[in-house]
LUMDO-739092 format. One record per residue (C-alpha): residue in three letters; x, y, z. Coordinates in pm, 1 decimal. Layout:
! LUMDO-739092
<rec "ALA"; <X; Y; Z>>
...
***
This chain:
! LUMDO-739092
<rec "UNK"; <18274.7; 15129.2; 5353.6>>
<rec "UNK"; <17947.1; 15112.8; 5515.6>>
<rec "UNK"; <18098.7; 15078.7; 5881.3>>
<rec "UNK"; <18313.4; 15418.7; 5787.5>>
<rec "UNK"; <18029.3; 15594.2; 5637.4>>
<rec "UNK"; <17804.5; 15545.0; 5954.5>>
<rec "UNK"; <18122.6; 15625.0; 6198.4>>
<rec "UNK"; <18148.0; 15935.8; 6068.4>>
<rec "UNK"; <17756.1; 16016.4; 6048.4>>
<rec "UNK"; <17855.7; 15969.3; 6407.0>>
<rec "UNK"; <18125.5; 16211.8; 6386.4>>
<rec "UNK"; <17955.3; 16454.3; 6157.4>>
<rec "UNK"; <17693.9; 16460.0; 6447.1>>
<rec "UNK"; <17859.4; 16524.0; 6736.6>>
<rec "UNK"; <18004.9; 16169.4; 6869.5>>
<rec "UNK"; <18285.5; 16237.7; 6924.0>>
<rec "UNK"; <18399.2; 15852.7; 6947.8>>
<rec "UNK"; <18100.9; 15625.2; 6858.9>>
<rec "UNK"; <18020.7; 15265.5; 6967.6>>
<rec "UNK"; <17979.2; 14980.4; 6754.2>>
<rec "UNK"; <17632.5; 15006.4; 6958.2>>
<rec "UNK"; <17617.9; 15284.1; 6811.2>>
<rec "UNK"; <17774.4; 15242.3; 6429.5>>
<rec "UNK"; <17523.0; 14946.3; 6441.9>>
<rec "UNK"; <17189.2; 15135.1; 6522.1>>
<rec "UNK"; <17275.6; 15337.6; 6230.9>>
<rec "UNK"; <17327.1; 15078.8; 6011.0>>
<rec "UNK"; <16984.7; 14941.8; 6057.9>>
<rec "UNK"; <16804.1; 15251.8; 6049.3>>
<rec "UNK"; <16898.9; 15191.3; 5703.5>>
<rec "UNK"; <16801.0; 14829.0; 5664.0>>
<rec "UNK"; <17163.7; 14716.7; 5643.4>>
<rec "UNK"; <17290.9; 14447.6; 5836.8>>
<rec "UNK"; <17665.8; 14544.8; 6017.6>>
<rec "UNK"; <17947.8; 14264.0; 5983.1>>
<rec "UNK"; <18015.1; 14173.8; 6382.7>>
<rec "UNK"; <18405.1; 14124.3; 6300.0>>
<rec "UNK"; <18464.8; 14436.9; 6100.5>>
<rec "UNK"; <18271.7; 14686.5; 6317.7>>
<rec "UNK"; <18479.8; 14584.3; 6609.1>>
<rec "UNK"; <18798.8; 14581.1; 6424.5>>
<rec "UNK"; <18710.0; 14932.8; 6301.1>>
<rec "UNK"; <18607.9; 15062.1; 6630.0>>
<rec "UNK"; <18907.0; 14938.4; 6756.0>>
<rec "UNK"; <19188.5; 15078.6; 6556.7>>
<rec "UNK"; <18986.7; 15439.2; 6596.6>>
<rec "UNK"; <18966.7; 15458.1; 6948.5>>
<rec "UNK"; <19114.7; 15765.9; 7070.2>>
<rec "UNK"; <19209.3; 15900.9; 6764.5>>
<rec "UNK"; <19129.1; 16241.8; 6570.9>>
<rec "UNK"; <18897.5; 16103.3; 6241.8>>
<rec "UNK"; <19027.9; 16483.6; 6063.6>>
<rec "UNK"; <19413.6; 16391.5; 6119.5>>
<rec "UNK"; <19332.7; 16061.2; 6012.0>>
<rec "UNK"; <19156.0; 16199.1; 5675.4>>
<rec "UNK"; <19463.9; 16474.9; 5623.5>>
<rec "UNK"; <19712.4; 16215.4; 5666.6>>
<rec "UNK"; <19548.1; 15957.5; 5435.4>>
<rec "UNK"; <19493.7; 16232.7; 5160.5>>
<rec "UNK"; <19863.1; 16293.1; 5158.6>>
<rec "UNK"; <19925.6; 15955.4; 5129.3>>
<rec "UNK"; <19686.8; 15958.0; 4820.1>>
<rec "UNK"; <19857.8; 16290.9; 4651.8>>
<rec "UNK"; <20196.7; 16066.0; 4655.3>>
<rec "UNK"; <20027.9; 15801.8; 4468.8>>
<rec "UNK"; <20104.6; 15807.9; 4060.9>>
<rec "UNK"; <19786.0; 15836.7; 3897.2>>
<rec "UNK"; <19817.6; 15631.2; 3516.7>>
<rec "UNK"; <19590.2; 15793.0; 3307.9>>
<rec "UNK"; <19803.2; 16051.0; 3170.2>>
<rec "UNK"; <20076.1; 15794.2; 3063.7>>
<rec "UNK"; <19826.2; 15526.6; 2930.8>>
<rec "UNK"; <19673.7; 15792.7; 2711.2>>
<rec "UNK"; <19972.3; 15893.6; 2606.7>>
<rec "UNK"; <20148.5; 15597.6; 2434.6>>
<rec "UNK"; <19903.2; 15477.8; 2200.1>>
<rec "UNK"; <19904.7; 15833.5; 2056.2>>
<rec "UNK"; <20250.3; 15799.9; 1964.6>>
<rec "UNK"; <20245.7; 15502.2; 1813.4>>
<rec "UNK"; <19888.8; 15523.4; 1639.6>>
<rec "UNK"; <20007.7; 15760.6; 1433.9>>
<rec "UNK"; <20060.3; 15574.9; 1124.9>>
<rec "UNK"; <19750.3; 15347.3; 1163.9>>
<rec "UNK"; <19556.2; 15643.8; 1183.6>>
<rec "UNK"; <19664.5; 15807.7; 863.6>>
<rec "UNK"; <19551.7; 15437.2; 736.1>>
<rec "UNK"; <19221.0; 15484.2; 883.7>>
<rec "UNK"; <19168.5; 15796.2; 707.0>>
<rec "UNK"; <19270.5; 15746.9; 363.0>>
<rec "UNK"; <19063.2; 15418.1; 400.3>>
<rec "UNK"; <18706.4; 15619.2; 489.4>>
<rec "UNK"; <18821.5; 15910.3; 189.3>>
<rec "UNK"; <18814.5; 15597.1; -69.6>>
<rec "UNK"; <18457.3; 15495.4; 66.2>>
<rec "UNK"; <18330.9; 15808.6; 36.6>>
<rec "UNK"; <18488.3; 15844.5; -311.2>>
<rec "UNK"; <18269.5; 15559.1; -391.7>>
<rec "UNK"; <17972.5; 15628.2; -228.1>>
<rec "UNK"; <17957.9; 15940.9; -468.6>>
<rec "UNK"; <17987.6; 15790.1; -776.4>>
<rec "UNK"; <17717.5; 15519.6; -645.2>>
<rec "UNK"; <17494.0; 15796.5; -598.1>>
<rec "UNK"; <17570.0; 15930.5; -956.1>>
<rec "UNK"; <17425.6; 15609.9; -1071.7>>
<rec "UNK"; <17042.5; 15715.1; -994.9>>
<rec "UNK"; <17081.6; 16004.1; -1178.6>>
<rec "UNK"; <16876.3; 16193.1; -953.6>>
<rec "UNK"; <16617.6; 16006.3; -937.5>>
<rec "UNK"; <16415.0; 15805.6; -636.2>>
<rec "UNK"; <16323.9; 15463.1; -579.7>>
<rec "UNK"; <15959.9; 15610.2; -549.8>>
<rec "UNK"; <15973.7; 15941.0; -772.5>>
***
């Protein structure tokens, strides 16, 4: 990610196809060190093309892609259900007790 992000500071800036010179130099402005075979490889496969058409096309690859968050949320509601109704009658019988507990004191403190 660090090889993109400094191609398309590139970009951004006005290169209109940057070196690995170049991706480099930016790189360790930054302090970080660039990985030899990936920079090339990068360079490589986005020599002479558009970086926006590139961006477009991956985003609508993305948008086709089922996002699972919606389902997963979904099915433990349906079956939770009845737990839930367990859950609650549960907390009303501790807090059933916890008022006659406090009836015990009779109003009173521990320090009154």
């Amino acid at each position: 990610m660090r090889h993109i992000a400094a191609y398309l500071l590139l970009q951004i800036g006005g290169n209109a196809s940057p070196s690995a010179g170049e991706v480099k130099k930016v790189l360790s402005a930054v302090g970080i060190e660039a990985d030899e075979d990936r920079l090339e490889t990068l360079v490589s496969e986005l020599e002479g093309k558009d970086i926006n058409a590139l961006i477009a096309e991956g985003s609508a690859k993305l948008s086709s892609v089922p996002s699972g968050g919606a389902v997963a949320a979904a099915a433990p509601s349906a079956g939770g259900a009845a737990p839930a109704a367990a859950v609650e009658e549960e907390k009303k019988e501790e807090k059933k007790e916890e008022k006659e507990e406090s009836d015990d004191d009779m109003g009173f403190g521990l320090f009154d």
